[in-house]
Structure formats: structure tokens, C-alpha cells
C-alpha positions in Angstrom: 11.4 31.2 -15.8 10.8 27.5 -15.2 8.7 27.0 -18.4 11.5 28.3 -20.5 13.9 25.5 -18.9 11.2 22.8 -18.8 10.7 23.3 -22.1 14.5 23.7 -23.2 15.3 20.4 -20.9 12.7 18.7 -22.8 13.9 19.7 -26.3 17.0 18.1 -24.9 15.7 14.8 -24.1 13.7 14.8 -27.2 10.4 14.6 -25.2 7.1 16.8 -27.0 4.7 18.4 -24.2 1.5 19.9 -24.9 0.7 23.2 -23.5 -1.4 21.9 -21.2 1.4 19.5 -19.9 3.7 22.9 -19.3 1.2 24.1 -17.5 0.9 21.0 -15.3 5.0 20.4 -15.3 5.3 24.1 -14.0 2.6 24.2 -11.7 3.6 20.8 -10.1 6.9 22.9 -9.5 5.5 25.8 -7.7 4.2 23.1 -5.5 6.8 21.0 -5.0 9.5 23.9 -3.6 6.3 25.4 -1.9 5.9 22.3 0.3 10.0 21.5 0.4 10.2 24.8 2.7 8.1 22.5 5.4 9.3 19.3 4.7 12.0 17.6 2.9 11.1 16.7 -0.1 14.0 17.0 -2.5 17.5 17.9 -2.2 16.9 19.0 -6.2 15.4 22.4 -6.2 17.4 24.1 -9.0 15.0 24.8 -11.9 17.6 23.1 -14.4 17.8 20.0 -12.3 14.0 19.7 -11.6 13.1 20.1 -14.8 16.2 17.7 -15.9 16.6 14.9 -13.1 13.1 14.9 -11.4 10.6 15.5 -14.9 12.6 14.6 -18.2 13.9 11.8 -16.2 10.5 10.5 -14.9 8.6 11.0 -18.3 11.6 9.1 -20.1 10.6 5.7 -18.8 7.5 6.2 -21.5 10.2 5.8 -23.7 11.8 2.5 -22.9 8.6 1.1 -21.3 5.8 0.4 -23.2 2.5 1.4 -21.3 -1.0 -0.1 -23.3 -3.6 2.4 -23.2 -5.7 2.5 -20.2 -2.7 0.3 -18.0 -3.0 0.4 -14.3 0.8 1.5 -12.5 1.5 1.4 -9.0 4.7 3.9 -8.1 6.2 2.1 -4.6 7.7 4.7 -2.4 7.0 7.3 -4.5 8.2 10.3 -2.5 7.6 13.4 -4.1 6.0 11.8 -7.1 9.0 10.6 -9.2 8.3 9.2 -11.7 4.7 8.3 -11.6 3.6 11.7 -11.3 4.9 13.4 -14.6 4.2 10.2 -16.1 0.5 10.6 -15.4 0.9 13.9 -16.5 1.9 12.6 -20.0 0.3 10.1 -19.8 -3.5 10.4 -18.4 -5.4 7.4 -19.5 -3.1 5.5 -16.9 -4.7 4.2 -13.6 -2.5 5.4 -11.0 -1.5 4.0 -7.4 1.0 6.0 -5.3 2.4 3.9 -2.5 4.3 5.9 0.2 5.0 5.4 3.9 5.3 8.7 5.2 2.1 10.3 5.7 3.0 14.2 4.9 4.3 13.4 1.6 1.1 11.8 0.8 -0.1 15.1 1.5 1.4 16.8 -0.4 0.8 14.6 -3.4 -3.2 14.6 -2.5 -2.5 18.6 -3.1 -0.5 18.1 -6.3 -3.6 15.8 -7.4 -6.1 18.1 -6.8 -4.4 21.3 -8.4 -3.4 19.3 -11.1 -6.9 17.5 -11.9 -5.4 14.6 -12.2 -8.3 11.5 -12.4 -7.6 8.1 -11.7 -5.1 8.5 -8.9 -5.3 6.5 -5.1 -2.9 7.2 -2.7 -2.2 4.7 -0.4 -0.4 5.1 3.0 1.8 2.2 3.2 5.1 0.6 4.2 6.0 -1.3 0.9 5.9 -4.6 3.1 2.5 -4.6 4.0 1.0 -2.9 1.0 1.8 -6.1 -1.1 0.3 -8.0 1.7 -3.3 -6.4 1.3 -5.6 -8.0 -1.2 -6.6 -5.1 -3.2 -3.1 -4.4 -4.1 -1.3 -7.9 -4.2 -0.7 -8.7 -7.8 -3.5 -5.7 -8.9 -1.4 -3.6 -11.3 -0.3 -4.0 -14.8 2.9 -2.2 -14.3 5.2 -1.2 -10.9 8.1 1.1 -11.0 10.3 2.8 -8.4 13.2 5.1 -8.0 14.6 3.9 -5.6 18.1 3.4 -4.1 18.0 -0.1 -2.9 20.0 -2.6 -4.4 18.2 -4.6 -7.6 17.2 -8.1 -5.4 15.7 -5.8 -2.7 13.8 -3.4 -4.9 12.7 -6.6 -6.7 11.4 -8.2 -3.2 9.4 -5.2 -2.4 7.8 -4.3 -6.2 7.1 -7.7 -8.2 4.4 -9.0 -5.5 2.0 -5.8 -7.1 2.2 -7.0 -10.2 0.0 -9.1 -12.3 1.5 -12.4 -14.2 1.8 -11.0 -17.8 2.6 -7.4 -16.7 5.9 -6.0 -15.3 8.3 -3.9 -12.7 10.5 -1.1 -14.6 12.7 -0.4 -11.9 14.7 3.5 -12.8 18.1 3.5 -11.6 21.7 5.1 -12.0 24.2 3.9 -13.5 24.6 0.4 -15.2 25.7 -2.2 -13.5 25.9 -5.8 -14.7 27.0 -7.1 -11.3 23.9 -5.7 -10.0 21.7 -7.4 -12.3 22.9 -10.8 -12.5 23.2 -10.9 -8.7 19.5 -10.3 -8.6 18.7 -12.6 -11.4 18.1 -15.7 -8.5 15.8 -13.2 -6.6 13.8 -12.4 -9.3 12.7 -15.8 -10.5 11.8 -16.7 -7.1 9.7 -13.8 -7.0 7.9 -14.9 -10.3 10.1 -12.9 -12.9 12.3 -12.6 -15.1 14.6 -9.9 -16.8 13.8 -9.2 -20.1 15.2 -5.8 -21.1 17.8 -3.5 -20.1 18.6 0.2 -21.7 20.7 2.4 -21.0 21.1 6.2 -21.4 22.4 9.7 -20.7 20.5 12.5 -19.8 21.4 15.9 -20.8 23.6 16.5 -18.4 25.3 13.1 -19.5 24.9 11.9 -16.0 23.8 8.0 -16.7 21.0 6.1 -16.2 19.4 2.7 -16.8 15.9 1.5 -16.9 15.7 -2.6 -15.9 12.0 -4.1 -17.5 11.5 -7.5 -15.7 8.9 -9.4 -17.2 6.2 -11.2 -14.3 5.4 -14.9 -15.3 4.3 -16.8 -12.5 2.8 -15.8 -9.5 4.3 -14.4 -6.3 4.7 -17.1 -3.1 2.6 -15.4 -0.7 5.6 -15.5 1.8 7.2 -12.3 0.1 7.6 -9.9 0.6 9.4 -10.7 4.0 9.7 -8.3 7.0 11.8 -5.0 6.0 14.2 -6.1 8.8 14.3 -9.6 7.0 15.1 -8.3 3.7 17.7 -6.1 4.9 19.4 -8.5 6.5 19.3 -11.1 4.4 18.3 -10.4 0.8 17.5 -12.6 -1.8 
């Protein structure tokens, strides 16, 4: 029963849920492998690694991030959720914005909202790019994250312009690399940041991951982000 392993998985990873946040966590489940049989999703749909690398994973970043009460978070291409959703789930009294560029999953995640009751949630159907461009969302949100793939520099091009001077991206990666993050470190000035903490950890399955907390101090030139063709081809 998926409760049993959420909860087991969470033990694990020394994270407390309510009852009510079970109920959410499971439910949020049921929906996610409901809607993977139309559409891909996840390649994750194993109880153990859902409740491991999709939830635990997600809510973790409450532990090396601090959030203020009431703080505004923008999740940029957030696919199924990760890690905004479970997140919110923990954490209610944050104002969330989920950014993604394919419709359906948006879909999908207007569903999840709904069932869930979750308050305080706009989706927004966006290429990262041109989000950032818009003036309701350009430099609007105390906190962005992302899970993505991307390299550090490119994640950095496409997050930092959402966030306000004085708050800051968390970008959730794999494992740590130090290459990575000093060849981002010229990117992220010229975006207006700076790199102020990096931790690193094992999940319970003791694959490894690292959570990247770069501070914004200065405004974003309006020139970035840059075309997703342009920062492809030639990142910062």
C-alpha cells in the first residue's frame, strides 16, 4: 500500500507528515500514474521510487532551503510537479507559480490542484524564455527552483530573471559537481547572483544529491534570458 511506503520512505529521510499530508502525498499518487497511462509523465512509477525520488526528494529542499512564512515560489518547468508540488503540500502558506510549456501536463496539475485543495496556486503556460519576459512574472517571486537537467549556467539563465533582489534560485540537482558550479559562477553574477550555499546529501537509497542556494543581489539586464536556441548554443 503506498501509504505504508510513503510513510516508511519518509521515516527514512527523517521528514514528519501530518495525516492530512498522507492523504494528499497518496492521493497526488493515484493521480499521477492515472494520468502517466495517457501521457508521459514519469519514467518513476514504482511506489518505492515515487514516494523516494519524486516526494521525500521534493519536500527535502524545506530542509536546506529556508522558506519565510507566506513566501511566493515559482517551480520553472515543473513537469509533473516536482518539487513545488509536495512542497506546497508541506508547506501551504506558500504562494505558488507552476511554470510549464507543455500544455497537458498543466492539465494535469490544474486536476492535482483541485483534488488536492490546494489555495494559492497559478499555473502558467509558458516556455521558460518568455515567461521571464512578461511583467507579472519578471523578478515577482521570492524564491525559484527547478529540477531540471540542464547544466548550472543554463538553468541559471532561465530561473534568476523570476526572482526578486533579496530572494533566491534553489536549483535540485544530482550529483555534486564542483566543475559545474564554478563554471557557472561568471553566468550567475551577470545574471544578478551569487552562490551562497551548497549541500549535499544521500537519499535513502544513497543515490546523491545536491541542492545549489544562489543568493539574487542586483537586478536582472532585461536582455536575459536570451532565445532557447541562443542559450543552447552559446551559454553563459
Amino acid at each position: 500500500m503506498f501509504k505504508d511506503i510513503l510513510l516508511k520512505q519518509a521515516q527514512l529521510s527523517d521528514i514528519a507528515l501530518s495525516d492530512d499530508q498522507v492523504e494528499k502525498l497518496t492521493r497526488y499518487y493515484e493521480l499521477l500514474i492515472e494520468w502517466n497511462e495517457k501521457m508521459n509523465l514519469t519514467a518513476l512509477t514504482e511506489p518505492e521510487d515515487v514516494a523516494l525520488k519524486h516526494f521525500c526528494d521534493s519536500i527535502l529542499l524545506l530542509k536546506y532551503a529556508d522558506l519565510p512564512q507566506g513566501s511566493s515560489l515559482i517551480d520553472v518547468g515543473t513537469g509533473a510537479g516536482f518539487p513545488s508540488v509536495p512542497v506546497k503540500i508541506v508547506r501551504p502558506d506558500i504562494k505558488l507559480c507552476l511554470l510549464d510549456s507543455l500544455n497537458k501536463r498543466l492539465t494535469f496539475l490544474n486536476e492535482v490542484v483541485n483534488e488536492l485543495k490546494l489555495d494559492d496556486v497559478k499555473i502558467v503556460h509558458s516556455r521558460a524564455e518568455d515567461g521571464a519576459k512578461k511583467a507579472e512574472l519578471r523578478e515577482k517571486f521570492d524564491f525559484a527552483t527547478s529540477r531540471a537537467v540542464a547544466q548550472l549556467n543554463v538553468l541559471s539563465e532561465y530561473c534568476l530573471p523570476y526572482v526578486k533582489v533579496g530572494g533566491a534560485f534553489i536549483a535540485m540537482k544530482g550529483k555534486y559537481s564542483e566543475e559545474e558550479i564554478a563554471n557557472a559562477k561568471s553566468a550567475i553574477k551577470l545574471l544578478g547572483g551569487k552562490t551562497v550555499k551548497v549541500d549535499t546529501y544521500n537519499l535513502a537509497d544513497t543515490s546523491e544529491r545536491t541542492i545549489i542556494n544562489i543568493k539574487k543581489l542586483n537586478s536582472t539586464d532585461k536582455k536575459y534570458p536570451r532565445t532557447s536556441a541562443k542559450i543552447k548554443s552559446k551559454p553563459l
